[in-house]
C-alpha positions in Angstrom: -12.5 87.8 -33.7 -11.6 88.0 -37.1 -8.4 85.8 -35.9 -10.3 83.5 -34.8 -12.1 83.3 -38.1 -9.2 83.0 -39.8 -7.4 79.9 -37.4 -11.2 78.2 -38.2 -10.6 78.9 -41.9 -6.8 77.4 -41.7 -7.6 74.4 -40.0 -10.6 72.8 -42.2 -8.5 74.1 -45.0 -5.7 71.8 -43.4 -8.2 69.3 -42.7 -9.3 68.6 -46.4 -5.4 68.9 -47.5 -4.8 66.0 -45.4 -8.2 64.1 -46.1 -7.5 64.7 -49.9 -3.5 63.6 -49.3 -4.7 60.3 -47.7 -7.4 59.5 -50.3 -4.2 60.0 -52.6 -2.3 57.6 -51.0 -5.1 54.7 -50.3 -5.6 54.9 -54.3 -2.1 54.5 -54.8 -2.1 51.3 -52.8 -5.5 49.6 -54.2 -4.0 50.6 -57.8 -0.7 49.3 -56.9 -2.1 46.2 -55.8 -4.4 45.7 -58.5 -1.4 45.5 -61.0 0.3 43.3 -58.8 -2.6 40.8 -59.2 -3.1 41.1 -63.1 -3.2 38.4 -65.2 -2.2 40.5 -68.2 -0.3 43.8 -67.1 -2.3 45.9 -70.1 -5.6 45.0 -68.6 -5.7 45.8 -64.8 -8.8 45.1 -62.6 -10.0 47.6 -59.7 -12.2 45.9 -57.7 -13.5 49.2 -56.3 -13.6 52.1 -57.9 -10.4 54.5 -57.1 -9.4 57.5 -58.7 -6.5 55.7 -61.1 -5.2 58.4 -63.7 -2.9 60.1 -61.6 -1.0 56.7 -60.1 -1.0 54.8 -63.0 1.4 56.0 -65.1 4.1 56.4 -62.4 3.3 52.2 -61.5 2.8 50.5 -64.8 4.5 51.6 -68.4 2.1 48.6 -69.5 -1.1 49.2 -68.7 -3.9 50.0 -71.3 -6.8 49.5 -70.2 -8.7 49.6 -66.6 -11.9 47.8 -65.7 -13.8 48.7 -62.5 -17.2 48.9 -61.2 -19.5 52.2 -61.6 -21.7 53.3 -59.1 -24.5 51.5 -60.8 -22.5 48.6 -60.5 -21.9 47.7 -64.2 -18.6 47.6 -64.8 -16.6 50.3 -67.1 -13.6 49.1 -69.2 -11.5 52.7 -70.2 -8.7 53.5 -71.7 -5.4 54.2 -69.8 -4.8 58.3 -71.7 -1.1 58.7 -73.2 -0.2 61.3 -70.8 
C-alpha cells in the first residue's frame, strides 16, 4: 500500500512538471510573438497576460518595457529588470 502511495505521489508530481513545462513553453511563444509584432522593439505589447521575465531576456537584448493587461483589465506598463 504504501507503494501505491508513493506511484500516486510520482505521477501528479509528474503531472504538474509537465503542466508547469508546457505553460513554459506557451509563454515563450505568445512573448516571442509579441516581439515579432512590435512597433518599437523596447516597448513590447502582450495582449494577454503571460509570465514574461524568464523568456525575455533570452528573445530580445532590446526590450525595456512590457505592457499587458491585469486581471482587472487595466493595463500595467513595467520595466524589463537588468537581469
Amino acid at each position: 500500500s504504501c507503494f501505491n502511495e508513493a506511484v500516486e505521489f510520482a505521477v501528479r508530481l509528474l503531472k504538474r512538471f509537465i503542466a508547469s513545462a508546457n505553460g513554459s513553453a506557451d509563454a515563450k511563444k505568445i512573448v516571442a510573438k509579441a516581439i515579432a509584432d512590435a512597433d518599437d522593439p523596447r516597448v513590447i505589447v502582450l495582449e494577454q497576460y503571460t509570465p514574461w521575465k524568464k523568456t525575455v531576456h533570452s528573445l530580445s537584448n532590446e526590450a525595456l518595457y512590457m505592457v499587458y493587461p491585469s486581471h482587472s483589465g487595466k493595463w500595467i506598463i513595467q520595466t524589463v529588470p537588468v537581469e
